[in-house]
MIDOSE-1310 file (N, C-alpha, C; in nm, 2 decimals, decimal comma, always signed):
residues 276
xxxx	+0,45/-2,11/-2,03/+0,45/-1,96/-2,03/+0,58/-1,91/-1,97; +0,63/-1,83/-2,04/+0,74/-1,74/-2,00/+0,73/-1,72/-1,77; +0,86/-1,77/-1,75/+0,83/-1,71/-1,63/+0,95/-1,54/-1,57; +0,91/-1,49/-1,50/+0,99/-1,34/-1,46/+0,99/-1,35/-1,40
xxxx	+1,13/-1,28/-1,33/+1,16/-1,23/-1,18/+1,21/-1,08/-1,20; +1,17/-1,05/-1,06/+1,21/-0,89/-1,06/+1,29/-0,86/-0,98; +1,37/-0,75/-1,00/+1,43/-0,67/-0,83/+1,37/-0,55/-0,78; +1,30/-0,56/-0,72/+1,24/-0,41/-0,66/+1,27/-0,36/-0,57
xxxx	+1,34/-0,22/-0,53/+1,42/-0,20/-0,44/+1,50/-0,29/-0,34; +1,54/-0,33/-0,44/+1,71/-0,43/-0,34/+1,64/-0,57/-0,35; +1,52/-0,61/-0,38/+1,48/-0,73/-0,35/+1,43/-0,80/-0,43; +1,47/-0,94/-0,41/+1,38/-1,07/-0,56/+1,27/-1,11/-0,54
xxxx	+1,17/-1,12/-0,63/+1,05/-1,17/-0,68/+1,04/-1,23/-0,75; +1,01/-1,35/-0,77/+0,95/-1,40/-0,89/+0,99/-1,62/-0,82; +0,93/-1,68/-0,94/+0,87/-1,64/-1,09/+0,73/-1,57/-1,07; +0,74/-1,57/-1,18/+0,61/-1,47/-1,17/+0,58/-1,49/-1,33
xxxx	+0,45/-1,51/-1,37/+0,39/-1,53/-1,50/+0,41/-1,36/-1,58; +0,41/-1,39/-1,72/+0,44/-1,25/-1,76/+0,29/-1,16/-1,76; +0,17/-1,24/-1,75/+0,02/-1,17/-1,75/+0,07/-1,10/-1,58; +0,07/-1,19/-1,48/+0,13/-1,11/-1,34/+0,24/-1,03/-1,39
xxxx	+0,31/-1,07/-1,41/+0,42/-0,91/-1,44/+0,36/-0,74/-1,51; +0,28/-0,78/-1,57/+0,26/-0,69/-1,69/+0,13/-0,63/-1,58; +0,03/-0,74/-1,46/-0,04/-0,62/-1,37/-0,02/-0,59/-1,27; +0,14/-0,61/-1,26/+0,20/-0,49/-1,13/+0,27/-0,38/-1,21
xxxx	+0,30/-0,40/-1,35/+0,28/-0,31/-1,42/+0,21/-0,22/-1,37; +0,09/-0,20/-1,45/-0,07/-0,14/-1,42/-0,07/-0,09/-1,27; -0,04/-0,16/-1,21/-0,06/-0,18/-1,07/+0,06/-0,02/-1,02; +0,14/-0,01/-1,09/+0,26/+0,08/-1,07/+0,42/+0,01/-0,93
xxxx	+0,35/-0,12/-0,93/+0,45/-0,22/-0,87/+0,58/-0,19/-0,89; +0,62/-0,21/-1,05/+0,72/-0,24/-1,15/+0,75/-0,07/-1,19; +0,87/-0,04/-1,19/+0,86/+0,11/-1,26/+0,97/+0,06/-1,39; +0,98/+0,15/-1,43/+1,10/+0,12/-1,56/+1,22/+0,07/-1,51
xxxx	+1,26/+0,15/-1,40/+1,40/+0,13/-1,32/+1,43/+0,03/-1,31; +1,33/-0,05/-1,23/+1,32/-0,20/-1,18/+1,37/-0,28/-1,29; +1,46/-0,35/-1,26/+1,54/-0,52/-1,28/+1,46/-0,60/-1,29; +1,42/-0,68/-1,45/+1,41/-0,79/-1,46/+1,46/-0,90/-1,50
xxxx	+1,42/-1,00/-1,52/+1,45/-1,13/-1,60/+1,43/-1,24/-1,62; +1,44/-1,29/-1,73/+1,35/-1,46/-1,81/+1,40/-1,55/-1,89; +1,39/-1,63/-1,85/+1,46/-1,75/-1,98/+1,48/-1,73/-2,10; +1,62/-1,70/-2,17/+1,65/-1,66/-2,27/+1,74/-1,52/-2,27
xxxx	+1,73/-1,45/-2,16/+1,79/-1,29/-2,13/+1,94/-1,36/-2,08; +2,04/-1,28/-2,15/+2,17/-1,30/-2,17/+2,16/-1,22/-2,00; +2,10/-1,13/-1,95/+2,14/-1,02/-1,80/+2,00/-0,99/-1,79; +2,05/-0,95/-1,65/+1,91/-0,81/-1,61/+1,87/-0,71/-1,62
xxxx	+1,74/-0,68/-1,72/+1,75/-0,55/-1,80/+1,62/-0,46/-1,70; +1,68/-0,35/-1,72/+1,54/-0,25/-1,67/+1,42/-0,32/-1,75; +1,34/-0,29/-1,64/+1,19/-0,33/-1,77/+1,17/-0,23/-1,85; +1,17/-0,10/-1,91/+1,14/+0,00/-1,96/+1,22/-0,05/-2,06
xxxx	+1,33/-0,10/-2,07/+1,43/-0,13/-2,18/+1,38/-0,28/-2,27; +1,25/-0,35/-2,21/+1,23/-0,48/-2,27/+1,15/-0,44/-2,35; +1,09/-0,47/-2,50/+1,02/-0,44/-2,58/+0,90/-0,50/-2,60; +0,84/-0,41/-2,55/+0,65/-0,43/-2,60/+0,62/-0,42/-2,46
xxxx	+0,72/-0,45/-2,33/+0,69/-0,51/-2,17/+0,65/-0,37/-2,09; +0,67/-0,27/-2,07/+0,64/-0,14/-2,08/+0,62/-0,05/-2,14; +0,44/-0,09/-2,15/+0,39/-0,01/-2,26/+0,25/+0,01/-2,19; +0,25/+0,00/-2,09/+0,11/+0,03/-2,00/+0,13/+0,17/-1,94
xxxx	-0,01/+0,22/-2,02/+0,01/+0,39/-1,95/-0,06/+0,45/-1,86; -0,02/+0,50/-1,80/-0,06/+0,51/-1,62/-0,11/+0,67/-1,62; -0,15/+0,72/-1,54/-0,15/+0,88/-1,57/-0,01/+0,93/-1,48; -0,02/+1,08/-1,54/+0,14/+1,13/-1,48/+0,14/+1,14/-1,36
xxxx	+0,31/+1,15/-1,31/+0,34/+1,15/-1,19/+0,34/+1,31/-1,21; +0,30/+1,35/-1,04/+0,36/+1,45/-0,99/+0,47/+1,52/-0,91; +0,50/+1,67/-0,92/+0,57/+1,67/-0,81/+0,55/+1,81/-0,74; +0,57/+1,73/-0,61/+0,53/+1,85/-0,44/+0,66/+1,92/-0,38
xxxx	+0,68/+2,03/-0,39/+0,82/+2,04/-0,35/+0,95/+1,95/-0,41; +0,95/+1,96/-0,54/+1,06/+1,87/-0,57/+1,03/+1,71/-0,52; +0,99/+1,73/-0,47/+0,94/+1,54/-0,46/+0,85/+1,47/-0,58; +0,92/+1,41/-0,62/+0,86/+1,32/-0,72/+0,74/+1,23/-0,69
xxxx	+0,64/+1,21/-0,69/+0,48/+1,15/-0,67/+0,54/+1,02/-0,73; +0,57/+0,93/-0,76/+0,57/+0,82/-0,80/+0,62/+0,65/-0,74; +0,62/+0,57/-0,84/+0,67/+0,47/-0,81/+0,87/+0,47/-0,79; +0,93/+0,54/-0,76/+1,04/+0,58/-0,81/+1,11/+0,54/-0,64
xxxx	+1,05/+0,49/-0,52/+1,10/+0,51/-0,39/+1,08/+0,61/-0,31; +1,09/+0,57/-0,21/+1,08/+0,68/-0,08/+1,21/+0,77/-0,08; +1,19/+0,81/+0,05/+1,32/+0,92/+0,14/+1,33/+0,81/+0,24; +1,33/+0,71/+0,25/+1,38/+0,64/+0,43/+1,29/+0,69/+0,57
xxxx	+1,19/+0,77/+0,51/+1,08/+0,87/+0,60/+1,11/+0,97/+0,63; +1,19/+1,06/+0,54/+1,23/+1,18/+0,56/+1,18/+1,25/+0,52; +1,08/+1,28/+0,48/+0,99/+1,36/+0,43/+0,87/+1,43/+0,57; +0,89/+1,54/+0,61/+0,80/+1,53/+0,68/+0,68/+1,55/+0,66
xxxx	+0,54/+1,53/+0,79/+0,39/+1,47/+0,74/+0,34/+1,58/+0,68; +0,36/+1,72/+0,69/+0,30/+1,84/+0,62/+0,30/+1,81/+0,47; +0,45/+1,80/+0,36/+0,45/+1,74/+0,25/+0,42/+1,61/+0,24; +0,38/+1,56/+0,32/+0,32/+1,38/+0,29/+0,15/+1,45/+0,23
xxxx	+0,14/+1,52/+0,31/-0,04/+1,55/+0,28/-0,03/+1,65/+0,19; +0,08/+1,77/+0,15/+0,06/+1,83/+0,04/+0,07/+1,73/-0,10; +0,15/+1,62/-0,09/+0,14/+1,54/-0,24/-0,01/+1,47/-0,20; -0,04/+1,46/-0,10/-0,15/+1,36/-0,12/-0,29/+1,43/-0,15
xxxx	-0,26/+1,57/-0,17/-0,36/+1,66/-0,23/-0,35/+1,66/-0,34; -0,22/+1,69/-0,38/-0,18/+1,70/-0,53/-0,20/+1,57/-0,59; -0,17/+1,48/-0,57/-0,22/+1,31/-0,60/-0,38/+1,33/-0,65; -0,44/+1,38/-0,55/-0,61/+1,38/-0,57/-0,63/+1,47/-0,67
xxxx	-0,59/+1,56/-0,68/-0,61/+1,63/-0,79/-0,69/+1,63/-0,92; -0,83/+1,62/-0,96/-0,88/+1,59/-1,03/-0,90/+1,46/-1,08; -0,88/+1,38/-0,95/-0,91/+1,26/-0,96/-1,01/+1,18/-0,82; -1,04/+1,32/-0,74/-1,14/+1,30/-0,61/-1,21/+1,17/-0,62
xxxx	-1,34/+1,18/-0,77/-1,42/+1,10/-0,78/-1,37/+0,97/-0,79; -1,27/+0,93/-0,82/-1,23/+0,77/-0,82/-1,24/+0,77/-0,66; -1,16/+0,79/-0,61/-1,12/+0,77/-0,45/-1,21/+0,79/-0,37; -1,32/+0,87/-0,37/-1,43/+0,88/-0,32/-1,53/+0,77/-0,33
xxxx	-1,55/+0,72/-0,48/-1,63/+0,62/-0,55/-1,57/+0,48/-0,42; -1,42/+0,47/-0,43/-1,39/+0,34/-0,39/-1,40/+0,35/-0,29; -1,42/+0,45/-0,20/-1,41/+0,40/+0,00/-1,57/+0,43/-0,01; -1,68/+0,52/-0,06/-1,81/+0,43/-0,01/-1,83/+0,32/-0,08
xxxx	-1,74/+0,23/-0,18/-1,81/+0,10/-0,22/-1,76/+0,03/-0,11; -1,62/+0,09/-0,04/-1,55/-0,01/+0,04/-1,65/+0,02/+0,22; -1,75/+0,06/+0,25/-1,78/+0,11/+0,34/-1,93/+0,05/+0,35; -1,97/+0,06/+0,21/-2,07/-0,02/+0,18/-2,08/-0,17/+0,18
xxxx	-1,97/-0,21/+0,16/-1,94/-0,38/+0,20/-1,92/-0,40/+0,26; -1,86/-0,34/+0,36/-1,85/-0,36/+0,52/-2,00/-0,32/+0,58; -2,08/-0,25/+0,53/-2,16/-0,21/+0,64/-2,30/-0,34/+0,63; -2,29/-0,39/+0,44/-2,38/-0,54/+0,44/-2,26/-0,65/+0,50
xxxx	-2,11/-0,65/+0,54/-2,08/-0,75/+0,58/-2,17/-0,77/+0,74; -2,15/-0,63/+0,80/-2,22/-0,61/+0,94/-2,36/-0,67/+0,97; -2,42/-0,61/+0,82/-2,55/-0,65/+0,87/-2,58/-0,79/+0,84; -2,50/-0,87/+0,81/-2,50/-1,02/+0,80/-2,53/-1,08/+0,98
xxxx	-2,50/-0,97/+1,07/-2,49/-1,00/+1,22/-2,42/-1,09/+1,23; -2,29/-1,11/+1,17/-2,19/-1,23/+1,23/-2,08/-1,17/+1,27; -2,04/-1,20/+1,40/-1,82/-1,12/+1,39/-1,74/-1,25/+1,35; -1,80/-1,36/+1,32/-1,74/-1,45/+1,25/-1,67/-1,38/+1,14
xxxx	-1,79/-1,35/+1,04/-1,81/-1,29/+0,89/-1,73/-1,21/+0,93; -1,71/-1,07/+1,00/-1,62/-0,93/+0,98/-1,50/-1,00/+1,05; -1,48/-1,10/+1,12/-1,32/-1,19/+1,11/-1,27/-1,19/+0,98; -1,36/-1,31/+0,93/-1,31/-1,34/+0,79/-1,27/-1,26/+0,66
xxxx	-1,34/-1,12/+0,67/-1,35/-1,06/+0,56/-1,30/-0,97/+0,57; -1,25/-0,91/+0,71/-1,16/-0,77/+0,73/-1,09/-0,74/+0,66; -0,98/-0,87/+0,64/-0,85/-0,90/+0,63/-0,84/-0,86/+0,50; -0,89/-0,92/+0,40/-0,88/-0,94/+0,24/-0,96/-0,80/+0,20
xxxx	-1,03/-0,73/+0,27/-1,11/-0,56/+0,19/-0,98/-0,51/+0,26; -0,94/-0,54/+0,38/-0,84/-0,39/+0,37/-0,68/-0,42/+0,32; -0,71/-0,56/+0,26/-0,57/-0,56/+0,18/-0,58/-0,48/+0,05; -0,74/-0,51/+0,02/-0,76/-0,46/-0,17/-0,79/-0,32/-0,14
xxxx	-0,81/-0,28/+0,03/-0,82/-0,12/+0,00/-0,69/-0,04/+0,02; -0,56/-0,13/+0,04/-0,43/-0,10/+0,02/-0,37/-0,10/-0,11; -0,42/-0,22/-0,16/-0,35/-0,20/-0,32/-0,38/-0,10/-0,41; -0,55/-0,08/-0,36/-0,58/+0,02/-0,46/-0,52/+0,14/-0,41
xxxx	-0,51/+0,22/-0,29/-0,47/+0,31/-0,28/-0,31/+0,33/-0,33; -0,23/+0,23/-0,28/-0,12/+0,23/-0,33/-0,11/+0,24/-0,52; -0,17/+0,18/-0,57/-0,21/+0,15/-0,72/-0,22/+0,33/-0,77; -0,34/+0,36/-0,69/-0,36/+0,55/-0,69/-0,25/+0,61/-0,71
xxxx	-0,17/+0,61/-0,55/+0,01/+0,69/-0,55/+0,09/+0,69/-0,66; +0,07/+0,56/-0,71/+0,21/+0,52/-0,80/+0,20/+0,53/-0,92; +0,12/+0,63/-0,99/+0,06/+0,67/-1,11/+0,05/+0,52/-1,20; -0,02/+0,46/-1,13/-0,08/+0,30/-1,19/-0,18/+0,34/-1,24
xxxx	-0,32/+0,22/-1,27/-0,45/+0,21/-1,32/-0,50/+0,15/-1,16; -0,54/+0,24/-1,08/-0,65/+0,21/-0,99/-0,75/+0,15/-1,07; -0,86/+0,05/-1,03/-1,01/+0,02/-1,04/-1,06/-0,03/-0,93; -1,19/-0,01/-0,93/-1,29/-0,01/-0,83/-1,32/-0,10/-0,76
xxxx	-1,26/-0,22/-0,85/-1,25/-0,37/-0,88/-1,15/-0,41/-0,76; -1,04/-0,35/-0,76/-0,94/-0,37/-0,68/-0,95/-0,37/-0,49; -1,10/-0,33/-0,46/-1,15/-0,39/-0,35/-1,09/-0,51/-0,30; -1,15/-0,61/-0,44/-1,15/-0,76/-0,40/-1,00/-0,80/-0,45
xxxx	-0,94/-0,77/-0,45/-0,83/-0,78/-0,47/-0,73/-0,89/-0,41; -0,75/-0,85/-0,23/-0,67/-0,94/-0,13/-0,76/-1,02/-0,15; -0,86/-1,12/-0,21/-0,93/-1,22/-0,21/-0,84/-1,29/-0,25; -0,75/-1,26/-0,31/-0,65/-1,35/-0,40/-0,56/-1,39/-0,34
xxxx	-0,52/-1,32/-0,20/-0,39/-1,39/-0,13/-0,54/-1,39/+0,00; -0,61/-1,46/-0,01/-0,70/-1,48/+0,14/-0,66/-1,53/+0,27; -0,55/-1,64/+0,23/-0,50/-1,68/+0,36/-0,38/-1,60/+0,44; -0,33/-1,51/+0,33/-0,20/-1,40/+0,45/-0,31/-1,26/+0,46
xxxx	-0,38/-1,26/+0,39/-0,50/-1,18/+0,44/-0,55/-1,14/+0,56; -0,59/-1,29/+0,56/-0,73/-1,34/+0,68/-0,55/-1,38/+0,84; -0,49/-1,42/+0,78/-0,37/-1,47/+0,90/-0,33/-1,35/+0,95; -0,28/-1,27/+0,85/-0,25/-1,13/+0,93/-0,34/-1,03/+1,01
xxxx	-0,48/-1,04/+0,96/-0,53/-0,95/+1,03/-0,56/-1,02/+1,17; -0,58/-1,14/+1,14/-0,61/-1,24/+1,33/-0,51/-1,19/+1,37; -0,37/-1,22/+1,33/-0,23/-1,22/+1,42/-0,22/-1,06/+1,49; -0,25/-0,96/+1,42/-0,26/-0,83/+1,44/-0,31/-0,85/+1,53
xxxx	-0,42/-0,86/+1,56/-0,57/-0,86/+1,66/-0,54/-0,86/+1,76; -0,45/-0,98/+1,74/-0,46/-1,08/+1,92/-0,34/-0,98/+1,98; -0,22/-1,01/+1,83/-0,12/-0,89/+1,93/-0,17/-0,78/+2,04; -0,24/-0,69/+1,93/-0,28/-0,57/+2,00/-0,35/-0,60/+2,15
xxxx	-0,43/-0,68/+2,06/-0,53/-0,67/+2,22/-0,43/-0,79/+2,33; -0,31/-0,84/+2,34/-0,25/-0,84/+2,45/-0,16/-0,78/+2,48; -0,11/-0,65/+2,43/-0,05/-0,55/+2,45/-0,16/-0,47/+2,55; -0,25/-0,45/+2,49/-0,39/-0,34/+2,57/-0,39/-0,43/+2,67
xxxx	-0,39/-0,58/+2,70/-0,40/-0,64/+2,81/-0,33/-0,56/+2,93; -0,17/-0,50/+2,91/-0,10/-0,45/+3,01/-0,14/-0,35/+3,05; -0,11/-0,23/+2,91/-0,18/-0,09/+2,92/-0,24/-0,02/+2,81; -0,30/+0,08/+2,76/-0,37/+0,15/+2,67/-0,23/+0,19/+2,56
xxxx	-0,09/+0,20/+2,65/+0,01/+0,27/+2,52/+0,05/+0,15/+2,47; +0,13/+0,06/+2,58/+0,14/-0,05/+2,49/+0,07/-0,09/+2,36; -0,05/-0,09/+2,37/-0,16/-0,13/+2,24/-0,14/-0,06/+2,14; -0,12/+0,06/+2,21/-0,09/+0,20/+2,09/+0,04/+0,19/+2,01
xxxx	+0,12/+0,15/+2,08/+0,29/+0,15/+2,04/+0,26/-0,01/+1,94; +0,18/-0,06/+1,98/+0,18/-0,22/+1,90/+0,15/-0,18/+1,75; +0,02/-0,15/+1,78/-0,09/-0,12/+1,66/+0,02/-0,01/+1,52; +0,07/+0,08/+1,62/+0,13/+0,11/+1,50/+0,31/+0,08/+1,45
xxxx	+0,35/-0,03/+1,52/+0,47/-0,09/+1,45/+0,39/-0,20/+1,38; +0,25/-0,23/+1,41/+0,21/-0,33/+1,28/+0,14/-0,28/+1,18; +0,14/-0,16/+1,18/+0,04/-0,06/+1,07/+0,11/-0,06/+0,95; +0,19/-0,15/+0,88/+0,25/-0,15/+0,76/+0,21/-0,28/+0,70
xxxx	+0,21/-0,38/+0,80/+0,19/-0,52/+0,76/+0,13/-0,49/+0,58; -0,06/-0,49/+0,63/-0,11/-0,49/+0,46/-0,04/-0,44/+0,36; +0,07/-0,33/+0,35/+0,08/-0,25/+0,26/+0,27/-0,32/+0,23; +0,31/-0,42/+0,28/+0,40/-0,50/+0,24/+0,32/-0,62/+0,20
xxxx	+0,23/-0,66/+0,27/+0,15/-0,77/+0,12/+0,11/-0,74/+0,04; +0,08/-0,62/+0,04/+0,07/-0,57/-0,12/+0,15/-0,56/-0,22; +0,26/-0,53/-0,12/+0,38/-0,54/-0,26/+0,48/-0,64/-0,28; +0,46/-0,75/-0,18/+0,50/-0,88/-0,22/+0,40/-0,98/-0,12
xxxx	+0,33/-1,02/-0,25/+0,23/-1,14/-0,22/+0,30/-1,28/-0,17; +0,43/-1,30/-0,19/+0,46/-1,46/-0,10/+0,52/-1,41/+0,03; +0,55/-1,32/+0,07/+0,52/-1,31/+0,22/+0,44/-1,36/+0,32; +0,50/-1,43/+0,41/+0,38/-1,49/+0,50/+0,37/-1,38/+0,62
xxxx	+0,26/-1,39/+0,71/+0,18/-1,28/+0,76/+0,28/-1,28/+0,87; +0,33/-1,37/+0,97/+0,50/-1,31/+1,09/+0,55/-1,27/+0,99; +0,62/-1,29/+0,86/+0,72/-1,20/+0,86/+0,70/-1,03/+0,79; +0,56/-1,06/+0,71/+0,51/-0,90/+0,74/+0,46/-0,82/+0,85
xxxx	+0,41/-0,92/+0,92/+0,42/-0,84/+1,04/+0,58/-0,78/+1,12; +0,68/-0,88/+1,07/+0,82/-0,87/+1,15/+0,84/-0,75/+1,08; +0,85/-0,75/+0,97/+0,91/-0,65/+0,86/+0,83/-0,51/+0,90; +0,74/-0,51/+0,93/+0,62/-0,40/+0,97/+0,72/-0,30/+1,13
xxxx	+0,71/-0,45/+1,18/+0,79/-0,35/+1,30/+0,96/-0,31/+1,29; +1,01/-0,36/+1,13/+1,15/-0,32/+1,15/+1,12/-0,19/+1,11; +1,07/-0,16/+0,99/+1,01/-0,05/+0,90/+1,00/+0,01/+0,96; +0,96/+0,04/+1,08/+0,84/+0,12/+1,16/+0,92/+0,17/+1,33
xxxx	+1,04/+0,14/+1,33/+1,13/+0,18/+1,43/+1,21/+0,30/+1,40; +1,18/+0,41/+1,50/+1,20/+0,50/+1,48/+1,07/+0,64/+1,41; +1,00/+0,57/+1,33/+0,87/+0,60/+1,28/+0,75/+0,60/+1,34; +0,74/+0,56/+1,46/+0,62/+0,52/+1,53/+0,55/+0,68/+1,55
xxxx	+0,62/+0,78/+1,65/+0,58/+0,89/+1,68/+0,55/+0,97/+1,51; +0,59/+0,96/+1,45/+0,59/+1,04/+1,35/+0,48/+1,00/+1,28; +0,42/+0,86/+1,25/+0,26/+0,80/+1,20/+0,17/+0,87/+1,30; +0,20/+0,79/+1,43/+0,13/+0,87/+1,53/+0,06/+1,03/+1,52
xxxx	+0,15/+1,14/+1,50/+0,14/+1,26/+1,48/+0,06/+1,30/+1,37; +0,13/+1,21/+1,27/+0,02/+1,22/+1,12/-0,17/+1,19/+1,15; -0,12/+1,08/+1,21/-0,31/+1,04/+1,25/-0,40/+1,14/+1,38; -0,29/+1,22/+1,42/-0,38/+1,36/+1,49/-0,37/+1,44/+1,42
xxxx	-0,31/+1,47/+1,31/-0,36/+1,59/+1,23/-0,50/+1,56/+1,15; -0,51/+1,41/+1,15/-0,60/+1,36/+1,06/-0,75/+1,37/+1,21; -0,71/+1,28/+1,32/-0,80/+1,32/+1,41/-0,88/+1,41/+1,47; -0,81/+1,57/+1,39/-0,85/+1,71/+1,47/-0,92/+1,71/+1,31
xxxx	-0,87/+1,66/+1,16/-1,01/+1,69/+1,08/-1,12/+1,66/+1,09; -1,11/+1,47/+1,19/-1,25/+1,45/+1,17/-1,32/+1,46/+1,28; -1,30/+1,58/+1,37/-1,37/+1,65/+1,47/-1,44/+1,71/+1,39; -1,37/+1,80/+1,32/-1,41/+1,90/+1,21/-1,53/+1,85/+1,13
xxxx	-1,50/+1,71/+1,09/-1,61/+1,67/+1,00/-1,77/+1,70/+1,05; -1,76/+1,67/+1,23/-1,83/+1,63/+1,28/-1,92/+1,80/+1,31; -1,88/+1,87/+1,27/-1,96/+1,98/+1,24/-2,02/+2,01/+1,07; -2,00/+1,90/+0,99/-2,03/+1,90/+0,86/-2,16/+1,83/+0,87
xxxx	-2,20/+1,72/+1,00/-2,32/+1,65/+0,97/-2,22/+1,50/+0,90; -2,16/+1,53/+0,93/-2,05/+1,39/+0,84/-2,00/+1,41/+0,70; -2,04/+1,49/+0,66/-2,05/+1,54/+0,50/-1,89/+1,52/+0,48; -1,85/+1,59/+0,55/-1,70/+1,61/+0,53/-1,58/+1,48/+0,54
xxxx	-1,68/+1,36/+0,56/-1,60/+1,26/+0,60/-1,57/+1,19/+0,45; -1,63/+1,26/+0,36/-1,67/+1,17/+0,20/-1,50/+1,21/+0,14; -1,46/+1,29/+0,19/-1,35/+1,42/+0,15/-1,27/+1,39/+0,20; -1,29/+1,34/+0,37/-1,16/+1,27/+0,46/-1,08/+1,16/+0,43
xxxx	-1,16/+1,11/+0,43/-1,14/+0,93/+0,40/-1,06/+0,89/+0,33; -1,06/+0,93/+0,16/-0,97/+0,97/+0,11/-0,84/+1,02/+0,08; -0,87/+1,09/+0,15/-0,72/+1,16/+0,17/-0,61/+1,12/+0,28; -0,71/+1,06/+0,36/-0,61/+0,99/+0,51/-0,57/+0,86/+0,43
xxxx	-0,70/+0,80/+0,33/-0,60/+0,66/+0,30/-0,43/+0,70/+0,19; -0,49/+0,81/+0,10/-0,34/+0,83/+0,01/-0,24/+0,90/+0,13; -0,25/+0,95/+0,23/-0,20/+1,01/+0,32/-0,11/+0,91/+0,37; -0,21/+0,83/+0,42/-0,14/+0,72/+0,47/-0,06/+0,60/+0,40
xxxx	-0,07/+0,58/+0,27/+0,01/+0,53/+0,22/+0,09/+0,56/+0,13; +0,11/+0,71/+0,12/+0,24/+0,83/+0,07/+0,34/+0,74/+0,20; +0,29/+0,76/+0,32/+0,38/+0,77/+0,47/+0,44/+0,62/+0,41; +0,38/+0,51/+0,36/+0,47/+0,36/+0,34/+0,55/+0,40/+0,26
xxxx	+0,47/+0,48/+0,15/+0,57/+0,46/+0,02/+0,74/+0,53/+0,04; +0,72/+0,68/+0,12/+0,81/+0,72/+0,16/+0,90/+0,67/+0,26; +0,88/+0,57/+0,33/+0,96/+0,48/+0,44/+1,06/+0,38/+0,33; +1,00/+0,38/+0,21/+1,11/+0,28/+0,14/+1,21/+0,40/+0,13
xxxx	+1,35/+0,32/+0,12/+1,47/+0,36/+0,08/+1,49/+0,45/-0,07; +1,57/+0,49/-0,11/+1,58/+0,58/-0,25/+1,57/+0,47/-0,32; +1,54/+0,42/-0,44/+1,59/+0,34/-0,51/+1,75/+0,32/-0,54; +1,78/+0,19/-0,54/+1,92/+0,16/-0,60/+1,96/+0,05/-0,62
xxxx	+1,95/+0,04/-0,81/+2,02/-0,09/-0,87/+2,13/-0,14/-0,90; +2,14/-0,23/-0,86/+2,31/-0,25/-0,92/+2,30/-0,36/-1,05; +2,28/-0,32/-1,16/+2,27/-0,38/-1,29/+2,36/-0,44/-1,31; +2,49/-0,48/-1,24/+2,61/-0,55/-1,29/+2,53/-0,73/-1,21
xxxx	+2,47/-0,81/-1,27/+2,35/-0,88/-1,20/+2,41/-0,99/-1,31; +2,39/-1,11/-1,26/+2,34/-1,26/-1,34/+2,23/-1,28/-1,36; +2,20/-1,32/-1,48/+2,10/-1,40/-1,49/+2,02/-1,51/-1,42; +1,90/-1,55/-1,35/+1,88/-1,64/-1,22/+1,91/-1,61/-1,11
């Protein structure tokens, strides 16, 4: 079987089977821009330019203030969090009921992993639902094919899954060992980790986690800030009777991962490339 490799924002991937290529496609992984190539290709061609290889159709991108909704790159986190949550309304946009559907299926499986009475079991299983409830939300942003299915997703990479969420754990909770900020300052230079395994699966879990705190320097107070604006709604909720959390949930996850997508750099290829 044909094997690919990709460049996605400045970086190699692959090999990679062309059925995997074609569902990070879907996935909105791969945008047209993106550099590929395979045995037999004289260079590295955008994928939009290979024939029959981008022909998966996503629904449209939007745009928030001139900001482009898509798979297309970040601002470097220049964007501030007010327009992070205006696209992430506009994102939702007549698409609530997906997003809604997948965080009570995802809430629902957590709440029979619970009642299994093991913290063995919510060790084991943390890891891999909140990887597949990153991909899917990411999948959401990047005018891909979300499915519902995409839960189980991180079952497929289980061991940087299940590794990263322990490695996280212990971090934090020996940071909290010292003081309460410490933990705080920890938790969120590792708050990127899943959402870099999502977008490159041979990553092992230190160096998503490393990559998590390079990302995330400078950025810390500014996630921070985002998750009190999100904190003062779900006070709010809490005059709904909870109601209003079906509506939250949602929107803090695409919220929150507008905030990764926008931490990447602009896009920029340099198509003057070898083959291999």
């Amino acid at each position: 079987m044909r094997q690919w490799h990709c460049l996605i924002g400045g970086q190699k991937y692959g090999p990679v089977s062309e059925e995997d290529l074609r569902a990070w496609i879907r996935q909105g992984r791969i945008r047209p821009a993106d550099m590929v190539w395979a045995d037999g290709m004289d260079e590295w061609t955008a994928a939009g330019s290979v024939p029959g290889l981008f022909d998966v159709a996503g629904p449209p991108s939007v745009q928030v203030s001139g900001v482009k909704v898509s798979p297309s790159g970040g601002t470097g986190g220049q964007t501030p969090n007010w327009e992070l949550n205006a696209q992430a309304r506009e994102v939702l946009r007549g698409r609530w009921g997906l997003a809604i559907g997948f965080c009570v299926l995802f809430y629902l499986v957590n709440i029979g992993v619970g009642a299994i009475g093991s913290n063995i079991a919510t060790l084991i299983l943390s890891g891999p639902l909140q990887l597949g409830m990153v991909i899917f939300f990411l999948t959401f942003i990047r005018a891909g094919q979300p499915e519902i299915g995409m839960l189980f997703a991180g079952f497929k990479n289980f061991g940087n899954a299940l590794a990263a969420y322990l490695l996280m754990t212990v971090f934090v909770f020996l940071w909290m060992l010292l003081l309460i900020i410490p933990g705080i300052i920890a938790a969120l230079a590792y708050s990127q980790t899943f959402y870099l395994l999502a977008d490159d699966p041979a990553l092992g879990p230190l160096e998503a986690i490393r990559r998590s705190r390079e990302i995330m320097r400078g950025y810390k107070w500014k996630l921070f800030c985002l998750g009190m604006r999100y904190l003062c709604w779900s006070l709010l909720c809490l005059l709904t009777f909870g109601i209003g959390y079906i509506f939250l949930v949602p929107y803090m996850s695409v919220g929150y991962a507008r905030f990764y997508d926008d931490l990447r750099p602009p896009l920029s290829v340099n198509p003057i490339l070898n083959g291999g």
